[in-house]
C-alpha positions in Angstrom: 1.5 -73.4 42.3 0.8 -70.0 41.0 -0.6 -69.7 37.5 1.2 -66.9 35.5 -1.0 -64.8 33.4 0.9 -63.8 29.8 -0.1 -60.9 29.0 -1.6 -61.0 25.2 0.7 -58.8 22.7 -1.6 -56.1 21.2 -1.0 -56.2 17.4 -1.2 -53.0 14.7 0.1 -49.6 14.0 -0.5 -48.0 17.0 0.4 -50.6 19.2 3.8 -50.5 17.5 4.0 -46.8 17.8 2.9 -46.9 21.4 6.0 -49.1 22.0 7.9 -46.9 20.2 7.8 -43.4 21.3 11.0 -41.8 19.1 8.8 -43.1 16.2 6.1 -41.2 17.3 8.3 -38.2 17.6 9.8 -38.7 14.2 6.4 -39.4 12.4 5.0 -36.3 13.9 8.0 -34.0 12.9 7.4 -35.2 9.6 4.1 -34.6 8.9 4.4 -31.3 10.3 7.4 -30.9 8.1 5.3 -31.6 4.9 2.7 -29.1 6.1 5.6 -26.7 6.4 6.5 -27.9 2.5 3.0 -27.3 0.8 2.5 -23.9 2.7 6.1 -22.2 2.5 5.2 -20.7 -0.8 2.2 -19.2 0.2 3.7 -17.3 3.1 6.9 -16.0 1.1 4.0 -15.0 -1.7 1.9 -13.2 1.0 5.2 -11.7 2.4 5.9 -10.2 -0.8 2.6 -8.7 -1.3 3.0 -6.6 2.0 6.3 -5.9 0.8 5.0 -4.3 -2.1 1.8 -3.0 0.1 4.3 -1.3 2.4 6.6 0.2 -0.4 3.1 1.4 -1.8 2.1 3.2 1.8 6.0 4.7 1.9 5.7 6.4 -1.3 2.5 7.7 0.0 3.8 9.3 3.0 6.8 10.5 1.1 4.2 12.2 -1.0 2.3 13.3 2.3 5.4 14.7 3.7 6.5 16.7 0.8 3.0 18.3 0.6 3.1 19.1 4.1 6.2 21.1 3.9 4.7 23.3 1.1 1.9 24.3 3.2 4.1 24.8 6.0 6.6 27.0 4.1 3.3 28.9 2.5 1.4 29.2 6.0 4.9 30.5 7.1 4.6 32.9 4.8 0.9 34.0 5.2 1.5 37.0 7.2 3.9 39.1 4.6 1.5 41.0 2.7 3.2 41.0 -0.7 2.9 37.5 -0.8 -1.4 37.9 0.0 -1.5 40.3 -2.6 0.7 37.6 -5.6 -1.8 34.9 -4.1 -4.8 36.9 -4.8 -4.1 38.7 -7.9 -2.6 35.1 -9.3 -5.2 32.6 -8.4 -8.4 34.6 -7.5 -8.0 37.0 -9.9 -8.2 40.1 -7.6 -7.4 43.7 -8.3 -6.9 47.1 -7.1 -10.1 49.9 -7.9 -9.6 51.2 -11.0 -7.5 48.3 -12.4 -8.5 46.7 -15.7 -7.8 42.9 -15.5 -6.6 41.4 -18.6 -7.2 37.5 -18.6 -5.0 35.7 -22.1 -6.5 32.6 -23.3 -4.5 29.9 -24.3 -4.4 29.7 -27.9 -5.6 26.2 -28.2 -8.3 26.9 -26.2 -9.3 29.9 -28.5 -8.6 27.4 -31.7 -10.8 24.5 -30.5 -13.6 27.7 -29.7 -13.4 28.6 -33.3 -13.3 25.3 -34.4 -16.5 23.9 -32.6 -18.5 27.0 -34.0 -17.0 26.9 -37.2 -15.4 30.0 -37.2 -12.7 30.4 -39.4 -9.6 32.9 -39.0 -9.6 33.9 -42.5 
């Protein structure tokens, strides 16, 4: 006669999860379901931050854009020569021979003057 061996039943958590491989499954999709939990609000914060980052950068190139269209309307208009001649009388200050240049202050300018050398206007 043939002896039959019984096979000793293992005993303890994993054992019983081994045996039990939908448990497994579910234990797993919980934990990661947790992790999910505790970090959610940290990516919606960080997606909100480059929202704001790239509302930031749009303004910028909006900016960008409109200055580029200035100095492509004014390089446009570079080669008219009463437009060279407003430019350099206007911001450099240029004249013709013979002109007299007259520059006007601004009057608070001229008020602070008097006032830090103690000048009066009387």
């Amino acid at each position: 006669m043939k002896r039959v061996r019984m096979k000793k039943k293992k005993t303890g958590v994993f054992a019983w999860m081994r045996s039990r491989p939908f448990m497994l499954l579910a234990f797993g999709l919980a934990a990661m379901a947790m992790v999910l939990i505790v970090r959610l609000p940290k990516m919606t914060s960080g997606v909100d931050r480059q929202n704001e980052q790239l509302l930031e950068i749009m303004d910028q190139y909006s900016q960008t854009q409109a200055e580029y269209n200035v100095a492509q309307s004014e390089l446009a208009r570079c080669n008219d020569p009463e437009y060279i001649e407003t430019i350099a009388r206007r911001v450099h200050g240029f004249g013709w021979y013979g002109e007299t240049i007259y520059e006007i202050a601004n009057i608070e300018e001229l008020e602070a003057a008097q006032t830090a050398t103690g000048m009066t206007g009387d």
